[in-house]
GULUM-439325 format. One record per residue (C-alpha): x, y, z. Coordinates in steps of 0.02 Angstrom, whole numbers, plus 50000, padded with zeros to 5 digits. Example, Ala and Ser with C-alpha at 12.3 -4.5 7.8 and 13.67 -1.06 7.14 Angstrom:
BEGIN
+-------+-------+-------+
|     u |     v |     w |
+-------+-------+-------+
| 50615 | 49775 | 50390 |
| 50684 | 49947 | 50357 |
+-------+-------+-------+
END
This chain:
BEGIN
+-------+-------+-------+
|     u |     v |     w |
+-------+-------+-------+
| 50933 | 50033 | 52443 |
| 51113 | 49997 | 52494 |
| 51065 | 49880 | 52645 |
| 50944 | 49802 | 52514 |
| 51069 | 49787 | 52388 |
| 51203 | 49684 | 52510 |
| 51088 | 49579 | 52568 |
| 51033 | 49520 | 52373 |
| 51208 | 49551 | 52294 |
| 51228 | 49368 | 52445 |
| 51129 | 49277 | 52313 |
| 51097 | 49367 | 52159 |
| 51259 | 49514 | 52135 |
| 51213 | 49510 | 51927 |
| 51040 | 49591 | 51983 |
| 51136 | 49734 | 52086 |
| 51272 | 49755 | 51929 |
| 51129 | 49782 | 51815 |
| 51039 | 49888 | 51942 |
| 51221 | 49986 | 51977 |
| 51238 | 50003 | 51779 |
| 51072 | 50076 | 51757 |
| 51083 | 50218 | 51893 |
| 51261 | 50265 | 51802 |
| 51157 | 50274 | 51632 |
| 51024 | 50379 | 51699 |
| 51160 | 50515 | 51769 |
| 51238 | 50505 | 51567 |
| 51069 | 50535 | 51507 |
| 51012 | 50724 | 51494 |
| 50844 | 50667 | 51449 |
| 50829 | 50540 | 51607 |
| 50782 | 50591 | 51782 |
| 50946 | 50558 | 51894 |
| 50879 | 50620 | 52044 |
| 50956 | 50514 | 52187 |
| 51056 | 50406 | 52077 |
| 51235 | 50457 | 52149 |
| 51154 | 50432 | 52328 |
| 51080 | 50262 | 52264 |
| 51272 | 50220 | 52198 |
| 51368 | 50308 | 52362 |
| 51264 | 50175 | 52474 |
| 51263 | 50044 | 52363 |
| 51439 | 50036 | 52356 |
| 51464 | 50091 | 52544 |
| 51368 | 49923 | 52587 |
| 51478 | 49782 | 52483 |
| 51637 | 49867 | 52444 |
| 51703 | 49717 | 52422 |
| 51591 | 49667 | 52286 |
| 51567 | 49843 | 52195 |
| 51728 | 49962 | 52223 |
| 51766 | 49942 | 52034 |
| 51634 | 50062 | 52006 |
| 51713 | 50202 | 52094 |
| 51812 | 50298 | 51939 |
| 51626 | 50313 | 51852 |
| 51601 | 50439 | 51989 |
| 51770 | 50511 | 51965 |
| 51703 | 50589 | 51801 |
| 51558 | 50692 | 51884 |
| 51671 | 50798 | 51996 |
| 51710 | 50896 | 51838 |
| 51503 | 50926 | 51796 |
| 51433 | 51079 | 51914 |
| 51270 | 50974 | 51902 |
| 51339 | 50830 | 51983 |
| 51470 | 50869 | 52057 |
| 51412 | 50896 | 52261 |
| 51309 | 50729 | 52229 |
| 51486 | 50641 | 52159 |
| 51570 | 50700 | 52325 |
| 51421 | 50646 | 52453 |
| 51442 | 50462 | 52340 |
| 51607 | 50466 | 52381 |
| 51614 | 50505 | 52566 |
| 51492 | 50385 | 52612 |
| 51611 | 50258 | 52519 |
| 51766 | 50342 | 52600 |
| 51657 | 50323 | 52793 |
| 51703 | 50133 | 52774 |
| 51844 | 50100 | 52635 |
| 51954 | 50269 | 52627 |
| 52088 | 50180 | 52545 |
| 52005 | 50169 | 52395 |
| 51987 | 50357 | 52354 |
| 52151 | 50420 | 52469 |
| 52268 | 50418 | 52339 |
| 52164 | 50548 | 52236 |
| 52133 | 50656 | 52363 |
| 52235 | 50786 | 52303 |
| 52107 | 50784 | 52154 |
| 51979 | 50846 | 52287 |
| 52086 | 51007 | 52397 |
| 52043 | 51122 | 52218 |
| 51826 | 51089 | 52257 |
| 51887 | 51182 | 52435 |
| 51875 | 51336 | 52331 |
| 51723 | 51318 | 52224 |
| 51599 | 51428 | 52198 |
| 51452 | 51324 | 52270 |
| 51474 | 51294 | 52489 |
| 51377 | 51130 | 52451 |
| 51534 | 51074 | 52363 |
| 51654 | 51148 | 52454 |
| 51572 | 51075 | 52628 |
| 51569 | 50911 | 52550 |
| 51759 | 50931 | 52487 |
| 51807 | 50966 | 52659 |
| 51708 | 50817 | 52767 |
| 51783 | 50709 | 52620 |
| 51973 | 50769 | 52638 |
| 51937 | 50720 | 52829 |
| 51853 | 50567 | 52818 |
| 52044 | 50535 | 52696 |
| 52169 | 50622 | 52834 |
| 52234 | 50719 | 52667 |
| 52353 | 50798 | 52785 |
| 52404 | 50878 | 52613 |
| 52242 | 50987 | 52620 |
| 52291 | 51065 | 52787 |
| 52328 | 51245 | 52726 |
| 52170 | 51228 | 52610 |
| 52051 | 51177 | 52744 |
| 52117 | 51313 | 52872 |
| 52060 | 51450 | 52738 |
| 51883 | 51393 | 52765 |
| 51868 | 51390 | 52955 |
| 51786 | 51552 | 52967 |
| 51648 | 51518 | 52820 |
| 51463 | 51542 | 52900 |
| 51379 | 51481 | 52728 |
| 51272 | 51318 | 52776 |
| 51258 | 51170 | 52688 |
| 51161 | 51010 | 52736 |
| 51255 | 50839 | 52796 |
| 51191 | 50677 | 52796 |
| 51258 | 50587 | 52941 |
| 51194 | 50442 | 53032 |
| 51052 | 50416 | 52943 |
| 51014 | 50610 | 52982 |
| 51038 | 50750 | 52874 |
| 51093 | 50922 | 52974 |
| 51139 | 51076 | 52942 |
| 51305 | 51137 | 52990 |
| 51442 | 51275 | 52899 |
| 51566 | 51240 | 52822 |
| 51681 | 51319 | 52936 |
| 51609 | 51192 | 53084 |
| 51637 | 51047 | 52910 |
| 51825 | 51119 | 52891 |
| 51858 | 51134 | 53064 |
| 51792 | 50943 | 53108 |
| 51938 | 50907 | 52934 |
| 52052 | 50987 | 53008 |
| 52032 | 50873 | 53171 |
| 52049 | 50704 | 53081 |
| 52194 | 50749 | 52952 |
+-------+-------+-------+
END
């Protein structure tokens, strides 16, 4: 959908806008199905920063919903894989989800505070090294299953 979405937004970036709009409505709506929408938004975005970074604070918001919150993070370290400036000055927002209760979120915290070099979450990140929960990654166009302690560890590396 992201690759898709570049190549129209070329011609036609309304048609994405509306498209972007719609998945953001469907993750406000309790009655709608938002399965894959923050996926659909993380790649969308990933694909023509250029053209649809302003949309990045609407994911801001989910961080603080348990729902949404691991799906807000894997959004926003896709984005972060090609335009980390846009989300590094608010990575201190992200070193409290190294503690959560959920290892999906606090995996995801960690490859995202790496992906930023949040030298700032250094302390946080060494905490986690030793955590044998698993949690599944999505990396080049794979998903795999790795700790958290391996995700902190590989954090650790880049900050």
């Amino acid at each position: 959908l992201g690759r898709v979405s570049a190549v129209i937004a070329e011609s036609d970036s309304e048609s994405v806008v509306k498209l972007l709009q719609s998945l953001f409505s469907s993750l406000m709506d309790t009655a709608a199905s938002s399965w894959g929408a923050p996926d659909a938004i993380g790649e969308i975005i990933f694909h023509r920063p250029d053209l649809f970074a302003g949309y990045i604070p609407q994911l801001f918001q989910f961080l603080t919903d348990t729902e949404k919150r691991r799906e807000a993070l894997e959004a926003l370290g896709r984005i972060a894989h090609v335009k980390p400036e846009l989300i590094r000055k608010i990575s201190f927002h992200f070193i409290g989800l190294l503690q959560d209760p959920d290892p999906q979120v606090r995996g995801r915290a960690a490859r995202l505070l790496g992906v930023l070099k949040a030298h700032e979450a250094r302390e946080d990140l060494s905490k986690l090294v030793g955590e044998t929960d698993e949690v599944e990654v999505y990396t080049n166009g794979l998903v795999l299953k790795r700790t958290v302690g391996h995700l902190a560890s590989e954090a650790l590396e880049q900050v």
